[in-house]
N, C-alpha and C positions, 0 to 999 in steps of 0.2 A: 598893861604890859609892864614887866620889869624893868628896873634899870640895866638889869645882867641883859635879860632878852633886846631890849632896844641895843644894846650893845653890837651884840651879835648880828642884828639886822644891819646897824649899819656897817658893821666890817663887813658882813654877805655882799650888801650894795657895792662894797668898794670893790672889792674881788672881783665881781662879773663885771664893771666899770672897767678895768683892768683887761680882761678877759677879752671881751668884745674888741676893746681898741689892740690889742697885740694881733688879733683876727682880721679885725678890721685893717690893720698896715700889712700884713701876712698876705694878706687875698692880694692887694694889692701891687707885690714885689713879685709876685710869685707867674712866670712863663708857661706853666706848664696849667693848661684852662681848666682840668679835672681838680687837681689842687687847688687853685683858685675858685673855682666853685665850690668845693668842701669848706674852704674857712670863710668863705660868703655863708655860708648855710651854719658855720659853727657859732658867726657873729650874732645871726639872728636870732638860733637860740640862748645866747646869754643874755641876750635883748630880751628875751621873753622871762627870762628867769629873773631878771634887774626888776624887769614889772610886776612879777608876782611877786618878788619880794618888797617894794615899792608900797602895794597894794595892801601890804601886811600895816604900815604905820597909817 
């Protein structure tokens, strides 16, 4: 892997690190349960996307 590419992975890391916890306190604040289960379920997938990107180094 490049220098340019290991780059980019680690900004992608940060980004969905990012991503998940704005979700993650979102779900959290949030009264109304349908919304609240949607950014539970948005947190997940950036979880999953943090992995596969994770998986790349």
């Amino acid at each position: 892997m490049t220098s340019k590419e290991l780059l980019y992975v680690e900004d992608a890391l940060g980004h969905e690190k990012f991503m998940k916890s704005c979700a993650t306190k979102t779900s959290g604040k949030l009264t109304d349960p349908t919304l609240s289960t949607y950014m539970g379920e948005l947190s997940k997938k950036h979880d999953e996307i943090f992995n596969k990107f994770l998986n790349l180094l």
